[in-house]
C-alpha positions as CSV (number, residue, x, y, z in Angstrom):
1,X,-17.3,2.2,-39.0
2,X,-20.4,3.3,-40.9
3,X,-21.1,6.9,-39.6
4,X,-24.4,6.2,-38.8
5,X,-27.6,3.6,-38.7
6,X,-31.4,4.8,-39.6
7,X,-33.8,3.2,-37.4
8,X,-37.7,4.3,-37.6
9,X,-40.3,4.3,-34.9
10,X,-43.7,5.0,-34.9
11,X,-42.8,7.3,-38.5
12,X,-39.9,9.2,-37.1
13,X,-36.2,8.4,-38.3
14,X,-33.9,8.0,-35.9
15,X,-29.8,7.7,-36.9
16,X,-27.8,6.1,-34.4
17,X,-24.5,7.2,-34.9
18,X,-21.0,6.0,-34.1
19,X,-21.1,7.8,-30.8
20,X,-23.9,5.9,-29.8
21,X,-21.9,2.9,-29.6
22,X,-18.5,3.8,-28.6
23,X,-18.7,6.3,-26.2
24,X,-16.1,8.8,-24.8
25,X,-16.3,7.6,-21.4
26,X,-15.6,4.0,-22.5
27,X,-19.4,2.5,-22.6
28,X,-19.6,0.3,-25.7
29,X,-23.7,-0.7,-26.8
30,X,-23.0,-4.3,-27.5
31,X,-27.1,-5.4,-27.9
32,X,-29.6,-3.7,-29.4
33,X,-32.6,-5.9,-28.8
34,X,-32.5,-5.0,-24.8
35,X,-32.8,-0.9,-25.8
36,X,-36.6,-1.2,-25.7
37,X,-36.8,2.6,-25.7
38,X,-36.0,3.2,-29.6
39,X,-37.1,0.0,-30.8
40,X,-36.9,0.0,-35.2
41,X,-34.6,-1.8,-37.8
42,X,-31.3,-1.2,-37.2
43,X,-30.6,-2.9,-40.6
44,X,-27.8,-0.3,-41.4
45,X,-25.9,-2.1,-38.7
46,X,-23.3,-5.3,-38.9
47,X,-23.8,-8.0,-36.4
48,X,-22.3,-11.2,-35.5
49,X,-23.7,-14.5,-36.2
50,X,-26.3,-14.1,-33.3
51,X,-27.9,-11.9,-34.7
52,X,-28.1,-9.4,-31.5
53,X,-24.8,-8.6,-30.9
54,X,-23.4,-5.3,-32.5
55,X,-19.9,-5.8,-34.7
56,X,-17.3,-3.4,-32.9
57,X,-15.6,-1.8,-35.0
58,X,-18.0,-1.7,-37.7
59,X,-16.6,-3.8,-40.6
60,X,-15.8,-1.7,-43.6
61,X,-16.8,-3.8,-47.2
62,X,-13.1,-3.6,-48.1
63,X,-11.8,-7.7,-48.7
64,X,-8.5,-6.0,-46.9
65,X,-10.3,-5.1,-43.7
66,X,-8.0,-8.0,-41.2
67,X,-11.9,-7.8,-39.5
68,X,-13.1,-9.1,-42.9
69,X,-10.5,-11.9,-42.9
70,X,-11.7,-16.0,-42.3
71,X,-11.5,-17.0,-39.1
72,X,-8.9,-19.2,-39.5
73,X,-6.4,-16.5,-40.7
74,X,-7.0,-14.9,-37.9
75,X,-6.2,-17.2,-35.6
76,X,-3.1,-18.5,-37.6
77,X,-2.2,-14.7,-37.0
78,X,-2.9,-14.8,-33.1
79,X,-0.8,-18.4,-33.0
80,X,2.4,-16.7,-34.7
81,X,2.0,-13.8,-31.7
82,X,1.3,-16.2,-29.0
83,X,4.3,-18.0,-29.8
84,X,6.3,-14.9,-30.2
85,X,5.6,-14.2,-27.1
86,X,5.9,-18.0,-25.6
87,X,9.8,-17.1,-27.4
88,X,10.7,-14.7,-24.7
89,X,10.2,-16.1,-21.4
90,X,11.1,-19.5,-22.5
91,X,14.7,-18.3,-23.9
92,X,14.7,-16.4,-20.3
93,X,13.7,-19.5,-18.4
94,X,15.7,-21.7,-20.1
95,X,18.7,-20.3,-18.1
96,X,17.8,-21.5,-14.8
97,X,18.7,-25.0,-15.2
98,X,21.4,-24.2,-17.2
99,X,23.2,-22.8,-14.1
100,X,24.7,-25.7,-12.7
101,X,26.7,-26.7,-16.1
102,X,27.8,-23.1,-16.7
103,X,29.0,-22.8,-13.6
104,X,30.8,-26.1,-13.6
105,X,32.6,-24.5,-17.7
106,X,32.9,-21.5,-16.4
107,X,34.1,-22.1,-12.8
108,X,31.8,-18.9,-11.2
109,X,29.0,-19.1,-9.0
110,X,25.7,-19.7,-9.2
111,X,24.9,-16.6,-7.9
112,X,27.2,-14.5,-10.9
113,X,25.7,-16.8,-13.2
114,X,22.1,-15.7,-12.5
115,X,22.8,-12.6,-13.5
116,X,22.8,-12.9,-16.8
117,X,19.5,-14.3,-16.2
118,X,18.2,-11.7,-14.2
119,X,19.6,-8.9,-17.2
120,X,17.4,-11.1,-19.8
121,X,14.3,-10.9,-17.5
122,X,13.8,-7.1,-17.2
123,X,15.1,-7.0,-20.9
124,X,11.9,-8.7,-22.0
125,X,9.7,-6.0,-19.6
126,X,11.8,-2.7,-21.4
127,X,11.5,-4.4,-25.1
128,X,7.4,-3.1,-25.4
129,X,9.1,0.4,-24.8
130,X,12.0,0.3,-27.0
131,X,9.8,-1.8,-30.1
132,X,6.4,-0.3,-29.5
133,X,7.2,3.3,-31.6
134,X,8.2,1.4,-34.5
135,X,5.6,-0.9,-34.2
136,X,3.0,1.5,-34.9
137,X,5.6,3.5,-37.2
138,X,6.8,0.9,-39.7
139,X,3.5,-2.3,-39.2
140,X,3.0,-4.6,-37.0
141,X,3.7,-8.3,-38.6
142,X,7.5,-6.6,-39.9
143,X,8.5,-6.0,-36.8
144,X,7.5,-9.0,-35.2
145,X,9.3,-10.9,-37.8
146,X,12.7,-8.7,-38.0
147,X,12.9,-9.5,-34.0
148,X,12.3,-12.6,-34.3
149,X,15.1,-12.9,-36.7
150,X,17.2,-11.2,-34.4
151,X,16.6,-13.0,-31.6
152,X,17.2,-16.5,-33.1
153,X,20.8,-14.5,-34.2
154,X,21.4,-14.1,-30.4
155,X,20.2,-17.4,-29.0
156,X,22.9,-18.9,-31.3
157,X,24.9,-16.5,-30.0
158,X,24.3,-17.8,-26.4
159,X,24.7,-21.4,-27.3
160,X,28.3,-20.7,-29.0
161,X,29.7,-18.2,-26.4
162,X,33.2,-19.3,-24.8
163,X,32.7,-16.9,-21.8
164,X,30.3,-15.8,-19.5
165,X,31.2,-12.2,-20.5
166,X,30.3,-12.8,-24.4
167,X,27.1,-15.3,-22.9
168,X,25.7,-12.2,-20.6
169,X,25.8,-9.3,-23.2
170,X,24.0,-11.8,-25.4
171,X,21.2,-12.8,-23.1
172,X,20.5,-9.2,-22.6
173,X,19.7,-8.6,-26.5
174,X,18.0,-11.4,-26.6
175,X,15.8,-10.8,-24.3
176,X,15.4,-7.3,-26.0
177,X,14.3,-9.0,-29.1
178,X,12.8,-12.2,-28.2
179,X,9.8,-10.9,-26.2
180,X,7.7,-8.5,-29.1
181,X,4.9,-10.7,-28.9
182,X,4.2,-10.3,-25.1
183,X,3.7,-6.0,-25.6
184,X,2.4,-6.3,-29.4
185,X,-0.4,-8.7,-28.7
186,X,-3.2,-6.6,-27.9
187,X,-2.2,-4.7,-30.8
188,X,-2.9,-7.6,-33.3
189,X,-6.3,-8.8,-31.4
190,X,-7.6,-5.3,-31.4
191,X,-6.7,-5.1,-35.1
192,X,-8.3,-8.4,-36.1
193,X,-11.3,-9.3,-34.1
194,X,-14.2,-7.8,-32.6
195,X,-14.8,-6.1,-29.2
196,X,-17.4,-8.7,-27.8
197,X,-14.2,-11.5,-28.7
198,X,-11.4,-9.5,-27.1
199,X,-11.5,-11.8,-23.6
200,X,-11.5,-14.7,-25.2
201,X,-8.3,-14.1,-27.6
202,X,-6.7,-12.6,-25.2
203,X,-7.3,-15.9,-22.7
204,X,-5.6,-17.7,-25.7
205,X,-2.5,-15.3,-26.1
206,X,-1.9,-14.5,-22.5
207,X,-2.6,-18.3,-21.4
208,X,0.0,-19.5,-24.3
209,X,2.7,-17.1,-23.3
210,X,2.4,-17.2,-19.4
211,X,3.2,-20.8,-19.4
212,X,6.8,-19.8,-21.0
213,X,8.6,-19.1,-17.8
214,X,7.6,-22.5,-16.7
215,X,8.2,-24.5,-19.9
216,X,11.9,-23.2,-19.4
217,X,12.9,-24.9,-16.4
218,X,10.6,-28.0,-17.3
219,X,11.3,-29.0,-20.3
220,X,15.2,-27.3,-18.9
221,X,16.0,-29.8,-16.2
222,X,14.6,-33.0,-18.1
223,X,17.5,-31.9,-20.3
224,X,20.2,-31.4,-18.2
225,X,19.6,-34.2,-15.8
226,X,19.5,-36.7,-19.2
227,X,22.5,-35.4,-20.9
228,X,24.6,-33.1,-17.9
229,X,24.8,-30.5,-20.9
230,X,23.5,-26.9,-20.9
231,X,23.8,-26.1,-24.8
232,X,20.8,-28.7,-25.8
233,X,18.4,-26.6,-23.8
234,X,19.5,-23.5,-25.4
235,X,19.4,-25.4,-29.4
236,X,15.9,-26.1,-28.0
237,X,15.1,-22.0,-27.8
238,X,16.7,-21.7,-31.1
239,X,14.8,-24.4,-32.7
240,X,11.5,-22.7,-31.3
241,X,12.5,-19.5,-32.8
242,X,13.5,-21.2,-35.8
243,X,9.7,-22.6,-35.8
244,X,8.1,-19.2,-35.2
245,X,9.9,-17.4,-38.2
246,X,8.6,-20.5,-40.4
247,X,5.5,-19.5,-39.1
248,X,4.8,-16.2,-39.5
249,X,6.9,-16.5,-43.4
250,X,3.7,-19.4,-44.2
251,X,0.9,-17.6,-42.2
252,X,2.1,-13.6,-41.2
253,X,-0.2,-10.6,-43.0
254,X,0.3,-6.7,-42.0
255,X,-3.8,-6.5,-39.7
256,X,-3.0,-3.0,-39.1
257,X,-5.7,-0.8,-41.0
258,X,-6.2,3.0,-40.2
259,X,-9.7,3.1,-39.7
260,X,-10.0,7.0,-39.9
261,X,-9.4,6.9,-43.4
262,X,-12.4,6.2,-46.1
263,X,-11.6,3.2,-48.3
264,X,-10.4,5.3,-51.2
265,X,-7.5,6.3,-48.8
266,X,-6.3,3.2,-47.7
267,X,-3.5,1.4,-49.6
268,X,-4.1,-1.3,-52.0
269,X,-3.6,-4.6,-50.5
270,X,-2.5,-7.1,-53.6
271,X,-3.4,-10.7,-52.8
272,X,-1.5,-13.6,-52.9
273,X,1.6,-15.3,-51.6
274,X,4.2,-12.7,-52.9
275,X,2.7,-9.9,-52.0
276,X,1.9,-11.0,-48.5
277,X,5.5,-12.1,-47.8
278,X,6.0,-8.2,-49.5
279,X,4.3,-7.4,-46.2
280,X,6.0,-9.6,-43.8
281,X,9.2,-8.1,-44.9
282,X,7.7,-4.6,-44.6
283,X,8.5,-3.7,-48.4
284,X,5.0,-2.7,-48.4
285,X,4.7,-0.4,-45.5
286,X,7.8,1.1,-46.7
287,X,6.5,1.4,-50.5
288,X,2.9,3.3,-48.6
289,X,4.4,5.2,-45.9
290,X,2.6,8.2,-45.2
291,X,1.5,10.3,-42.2
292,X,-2.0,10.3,-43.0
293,X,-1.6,6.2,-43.0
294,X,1.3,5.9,-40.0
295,X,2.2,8.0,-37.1
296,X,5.5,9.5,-37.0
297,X,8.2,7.9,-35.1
298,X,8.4,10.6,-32.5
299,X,4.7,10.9,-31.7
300,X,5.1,6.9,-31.1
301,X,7.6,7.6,-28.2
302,X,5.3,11.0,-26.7
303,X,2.3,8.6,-26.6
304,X,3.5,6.0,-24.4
305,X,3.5,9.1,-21.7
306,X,1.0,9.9,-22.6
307,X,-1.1,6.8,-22.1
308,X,1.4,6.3,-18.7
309,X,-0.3,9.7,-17.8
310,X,-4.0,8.1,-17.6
311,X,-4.8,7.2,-14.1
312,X,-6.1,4.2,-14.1
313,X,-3.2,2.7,-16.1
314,X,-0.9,3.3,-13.1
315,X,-3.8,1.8,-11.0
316,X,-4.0,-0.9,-13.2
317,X,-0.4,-1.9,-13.8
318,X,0.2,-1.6,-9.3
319,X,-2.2,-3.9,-9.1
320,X,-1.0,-6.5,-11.2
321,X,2.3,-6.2,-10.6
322,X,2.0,-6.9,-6.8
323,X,0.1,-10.3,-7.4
324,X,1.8,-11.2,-10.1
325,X,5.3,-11.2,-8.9
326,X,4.8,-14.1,-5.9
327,X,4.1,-16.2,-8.6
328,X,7.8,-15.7,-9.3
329,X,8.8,-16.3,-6.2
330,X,7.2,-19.5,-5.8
331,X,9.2,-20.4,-9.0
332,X,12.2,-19.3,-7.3
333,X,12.1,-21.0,-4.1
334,X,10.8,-24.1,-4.6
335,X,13.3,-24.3,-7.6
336,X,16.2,-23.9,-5.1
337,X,14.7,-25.7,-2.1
338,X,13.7,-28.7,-4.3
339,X,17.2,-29.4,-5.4
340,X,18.5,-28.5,-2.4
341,X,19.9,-31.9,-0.4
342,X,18.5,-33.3,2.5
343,X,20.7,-32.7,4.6
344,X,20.8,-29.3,4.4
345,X,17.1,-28.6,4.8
346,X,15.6,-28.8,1.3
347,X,13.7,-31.9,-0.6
348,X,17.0,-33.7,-2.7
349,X,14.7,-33.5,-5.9
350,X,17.0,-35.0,-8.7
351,X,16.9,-32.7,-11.8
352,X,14.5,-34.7,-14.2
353,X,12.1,-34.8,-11.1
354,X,12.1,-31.7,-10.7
355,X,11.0,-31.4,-14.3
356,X,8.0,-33.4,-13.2
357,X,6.8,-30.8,-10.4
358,X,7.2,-27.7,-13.0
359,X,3.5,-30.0,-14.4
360,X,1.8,-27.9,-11.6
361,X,1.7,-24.6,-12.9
362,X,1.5,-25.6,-16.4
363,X,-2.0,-27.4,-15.7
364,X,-3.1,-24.5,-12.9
365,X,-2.8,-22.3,-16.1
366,X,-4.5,-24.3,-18.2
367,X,-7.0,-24.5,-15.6
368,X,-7.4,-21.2,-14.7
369,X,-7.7,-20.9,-19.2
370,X,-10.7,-22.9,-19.5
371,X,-12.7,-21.3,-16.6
372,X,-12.0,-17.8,-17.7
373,X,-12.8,-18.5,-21.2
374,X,-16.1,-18.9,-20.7
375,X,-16.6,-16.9,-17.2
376,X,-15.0,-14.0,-18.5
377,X,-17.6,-14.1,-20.6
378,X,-20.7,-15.1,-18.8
379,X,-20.0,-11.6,-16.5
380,X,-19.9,-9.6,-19.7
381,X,-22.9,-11.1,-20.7
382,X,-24.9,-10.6,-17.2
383,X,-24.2,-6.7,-17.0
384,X,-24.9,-6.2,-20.4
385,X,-28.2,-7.7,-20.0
386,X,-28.7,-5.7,-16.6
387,X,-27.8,-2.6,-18.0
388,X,-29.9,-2.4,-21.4
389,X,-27.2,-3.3,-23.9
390,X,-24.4,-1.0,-22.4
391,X,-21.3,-2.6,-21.0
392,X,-18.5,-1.3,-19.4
393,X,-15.0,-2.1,-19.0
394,X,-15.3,-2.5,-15.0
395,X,-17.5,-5.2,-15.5
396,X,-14.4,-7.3,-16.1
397,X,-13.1,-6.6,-12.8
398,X,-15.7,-9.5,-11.1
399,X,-13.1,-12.3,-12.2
400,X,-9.5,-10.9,-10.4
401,X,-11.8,-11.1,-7.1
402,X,-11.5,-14.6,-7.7
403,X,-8.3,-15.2,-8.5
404,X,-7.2,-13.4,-5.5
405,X,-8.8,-15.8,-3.5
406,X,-7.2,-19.0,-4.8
407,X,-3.9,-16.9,-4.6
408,X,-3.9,-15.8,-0.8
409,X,-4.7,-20.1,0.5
410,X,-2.2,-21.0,-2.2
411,X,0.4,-18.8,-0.8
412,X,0.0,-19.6,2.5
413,X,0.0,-23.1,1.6
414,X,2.8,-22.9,0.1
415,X,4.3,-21.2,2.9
416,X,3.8,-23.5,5.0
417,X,4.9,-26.6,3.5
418,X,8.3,-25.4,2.9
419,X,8.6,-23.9,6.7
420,X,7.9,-27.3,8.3
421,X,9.2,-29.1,5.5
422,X,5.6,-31.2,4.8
423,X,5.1,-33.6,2.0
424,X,6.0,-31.7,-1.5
425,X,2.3,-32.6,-2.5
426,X,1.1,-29.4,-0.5
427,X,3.3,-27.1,-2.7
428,X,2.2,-28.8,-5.6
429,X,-1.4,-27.6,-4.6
430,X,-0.5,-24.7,-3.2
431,X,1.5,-24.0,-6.2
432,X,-1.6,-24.9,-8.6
433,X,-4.0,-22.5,-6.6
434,X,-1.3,-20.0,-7.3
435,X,-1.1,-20.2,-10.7
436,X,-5.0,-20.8,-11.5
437,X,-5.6,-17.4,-9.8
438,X,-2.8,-15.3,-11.7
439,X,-4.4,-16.7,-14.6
440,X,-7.8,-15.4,-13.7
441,X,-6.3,-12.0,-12.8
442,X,-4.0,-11.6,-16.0
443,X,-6.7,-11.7,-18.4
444,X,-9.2,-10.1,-16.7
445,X,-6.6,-6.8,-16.1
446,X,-5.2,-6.8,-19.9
447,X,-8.7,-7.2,-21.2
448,X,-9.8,-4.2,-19.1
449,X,-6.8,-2.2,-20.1
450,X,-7.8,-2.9,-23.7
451,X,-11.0,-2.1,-23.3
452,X,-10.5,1.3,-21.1
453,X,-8.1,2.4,-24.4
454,X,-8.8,0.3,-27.6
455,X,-7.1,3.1,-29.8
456,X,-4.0,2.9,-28.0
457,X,-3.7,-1.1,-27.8
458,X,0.1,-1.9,-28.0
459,X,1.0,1.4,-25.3
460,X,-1.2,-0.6,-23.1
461,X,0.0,-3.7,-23.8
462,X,3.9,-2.7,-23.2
463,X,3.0,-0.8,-19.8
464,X,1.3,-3.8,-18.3
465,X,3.9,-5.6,-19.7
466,X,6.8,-3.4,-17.9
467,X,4.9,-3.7,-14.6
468,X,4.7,-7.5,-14.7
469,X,8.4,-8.1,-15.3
470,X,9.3,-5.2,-13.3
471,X,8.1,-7.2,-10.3
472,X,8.7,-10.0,-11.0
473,X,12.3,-9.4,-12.0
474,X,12.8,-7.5,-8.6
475,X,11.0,-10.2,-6.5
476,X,14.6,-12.4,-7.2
477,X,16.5,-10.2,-5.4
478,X,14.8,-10.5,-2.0
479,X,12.4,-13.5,-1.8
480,X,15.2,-15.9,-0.8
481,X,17.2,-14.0,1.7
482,X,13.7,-13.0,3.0
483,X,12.1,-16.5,3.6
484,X,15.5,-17.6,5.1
485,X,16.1,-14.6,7.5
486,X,12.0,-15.0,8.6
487,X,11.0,-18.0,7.9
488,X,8.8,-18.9,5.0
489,X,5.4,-18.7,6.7
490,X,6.5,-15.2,7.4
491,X,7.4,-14.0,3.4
492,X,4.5,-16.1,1.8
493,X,2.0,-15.2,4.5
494,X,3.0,-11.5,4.5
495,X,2.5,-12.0,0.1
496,X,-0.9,-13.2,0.9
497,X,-1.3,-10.0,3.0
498,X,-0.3,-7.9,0.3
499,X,-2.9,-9.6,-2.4
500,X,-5.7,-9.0,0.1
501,X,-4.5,-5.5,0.7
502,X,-4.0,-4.9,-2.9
503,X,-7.6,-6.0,-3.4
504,X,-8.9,-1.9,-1.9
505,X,-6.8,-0.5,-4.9
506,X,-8.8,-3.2,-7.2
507,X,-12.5,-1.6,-5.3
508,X,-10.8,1.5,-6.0
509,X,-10.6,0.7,-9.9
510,X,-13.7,-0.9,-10.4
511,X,-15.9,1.7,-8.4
512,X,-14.0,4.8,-9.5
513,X,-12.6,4.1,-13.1
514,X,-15.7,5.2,-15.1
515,X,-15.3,8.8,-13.6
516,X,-11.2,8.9,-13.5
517,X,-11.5,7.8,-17.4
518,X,-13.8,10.3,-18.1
519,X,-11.9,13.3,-16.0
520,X,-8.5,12.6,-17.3
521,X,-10.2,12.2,-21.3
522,X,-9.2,9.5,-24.2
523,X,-5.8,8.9,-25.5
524,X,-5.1,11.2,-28.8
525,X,-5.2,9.4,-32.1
526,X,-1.9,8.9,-34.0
């Protein structure tokens, strides 16, 4: 960022400097035409296309700046992430209706068989804390394509396994490497685009990649109900990580750029195709490894404490993780009640149409994508007009309120249908509510994440990824046994309790952050 901006009023200079805009207790000055108090040309500053709204990080005039790159690189960028992360959760999910043939080859339980799926879930959550240190050690786009590599390696694995012994150490690597893109994404957007875009592209990554547990089981049981096989839906995983390598080989570029170096320091970036793909492969970050460029390893492993250590990412990662994780359970149950028969209590739902239910969440997500896109928005845009430029990243925290109550009716809804065993068309919208409000939530708690601790991107990004699988992995273990022992108006009712309840630790966090950011300090550079 340029170090400072000359502005002159009334024949007095006046430098805005880089402070001025980012500040130390997380205020960012976004507009400068609402700051009527210093009024003057603030031509030494970048803005966007508007013409109002200040460019954060300032763009250096280096061609190799990822902020300086076309839009559409970027995005081809964001797409390769997105569906990096999409890899993960889909391998994962693919496993559920793969059950019933497994255990029909293998001749073991349902129950053992889930296992192995329950071992790939929380894989995916520890992956951002095994990968994120070398993320930030070796580059960001090598990584993601060496895991990617690895993962496609172990999805073979899976589809070729003769036991359920060789098929369940497999899944667990697999989900280890399969599921980079859900910790490294914030990384990437922060790296590539601007601070007044970071909603949006993260609606687009989050909205992509949440829709992977679900596109498991849907696209899962159309499969197994057509050709009474579980291998095809597992060629399917591997031919979507087949896809995503090809992707990131045609369209993958290192964004990570050290921004506390002058241009002078940074390392030459060559253009064209051969030196790009010199990138991908992480030749080039090897060839210009240094510590004044890269962190060392080490210091990549101390600062995901460190960044634990800040208050409000605790906060922030309880909250999320106790509304995320009934959206798991609804997966769960109406998964097994669905296909349970008639005659013992459940809805007979043939495989294939149970493929057709698993539409609900996909279009509540969808849903809940398009509102937030723009709404997310629209209340960043209110407070900074209210507040004379400034914004804050508690102004983000408007949106969850929202989501929480679509969430709570949902639940109960949902809870309700399945207790006196109405029509399937209330958990469908029950169901839809669910998922439209967890949508909401998810972006608007990443985004705040992000924006409480821009410099420390991916350690946010894997935290708030640990809490949401760590949840929802856990929620398996219980959510059955507790709707059957209670009765399902009991567990989803009491989950509806627990959102509303949760929503005092969300007050908490949107009334108190500011100060608890600014007592506990920022996160160290690397």
């Amino acid at each position: 960022m340029n170090d400072k901006a000359r502005t002159k009023d009334a024949g007095e200079v006046h430098y805005l400097h880089e402070e001025e805009i980012e500040r130390d207790n997380g205020e960012v000055l976004l507009v400068l035409d609402t700051v009527t108090d210093k009024p003057g040309d603030y031509s030494g500053l970048k803005f966007a296309s508007d013409g109002r709204t200040i460019l954060v990080p300032q763009p250096t005039n280096d061609p190799g700046d990822p902020l300086n790159w076309s839009s559409f690189k970027k995005h081809m960028i964001l797409l390769c992430v997105a569906f990096g992360a999409f890899a993960g959760d889909f391998g994962s999910g693919a496993g559920i209706p793969a059950v019933a043939g497994q255990s029909l080859e293998w001749h073991l339980s349902a129950v053992s068989i889930t296992r192995a799926n329950n071992l790939s879930v929380i894989m995916c959550g520890a992956s951002g804390v095994v990968w994120m240190p070398l993320f930030n050690y070796w580059g960001r786009i090598p990584v993601l394509f060496w895991s990617s590599i690895m993962g496609l390696l172990f999805t073979l694995g899976c589809v070729l396994s003769p036991q359920f012994d060789t098929y369940y150490t497999l899944r667990a690597f697999q989900g280890l490497t399969q599921s980079i893109g859900q910790t490294i994404g914030l990384a990437f957007i922060k790296d590539m685009f601007f601070f007044h875009e970071h909603a949006r592209k993260v609606g687009i990554w989050y909205s992509i990649f949440i829709t992977s547990p679900v596109f498991g089981p849907f696209l899962g049981n159309f499969m197994y109900g057509g050709l009474h096989k579980w291998q095809p839906i597992f060629w399917l995983v591997f031919a979507w990580s087949a896809f995503l390598i090809c992707m990131i080989l045609v369209f993958g570029d290192e964004p990570y750029y050290n921004r506390h170096l002058s241009a002078e320091q940074q390392p030459n970036r060559p253009k064209g195709q051969s030196s790009r793909l010199l990138r991908v492969l992480g030749i080039w970050q090897i060839r210009h490894h240094s510590p004044t460029f890269q962190p060392r390893l080490l210091r990549g492993y101390g600062r995901l404490l460190e960044v634990f250590l800040k208050p409000v990412i605790p906060m922030a990662m309880l909250f999320y993780a106790v509304t995320f994780m009934w959206s798991v359970g609804i997966n769960l149950t109406s998964a097994i009640l669905l296909e349970t028969p008639r005659a013992a209590g459940g809805y007979g739902f043939h495989p294939t149409s149970l493929g057709y239910i698993y539409f609900t969440p996909l279009v509540g997500i969808i849903i809940g994508e398009l509102f937030g896109h723009w709404f997310n928005d629209f209340m960043a845009a209110r407070y900074i007009r209210h507040h004379h430029g400034i914004f804050v990243p508690e102004a983000r925290l408007w949106t969850p309120y929202i989501g929480a109550a679509l969430m709570i009716p949902g639940l109960v809804l949902v809870g309700q249908t399945l207790h006196l065993h109405l029509h399937w068309v209330g958990l469908v919208f029950g169901w839809g509510m669910v998922q439209v409000g967890i949508m909401l939530i998810s972006v608007a708690i990443v985004t705040y994440v992000l924006d409480c601790y821009p410099g420390a991107s991916g350690e946010v990004s894997a935290l708030i990824n640990l809490g949401r699988v760590a949840a929802g992995f856990s929620v398996g273990y219980f959510q059955q046994a507790w709707g059957l022992a209670q009765g399902y108006n009991v567990s989803f009712g009491l989950q509806a309790v627990v959102i509303a309840g949760s929503l005092c630790l969300l007050f908490c966090i949107q009334h108190f952050g500011a100060r608890i950011r600014l007592w506990s300090g920022p996160v160290r550079p690397l």
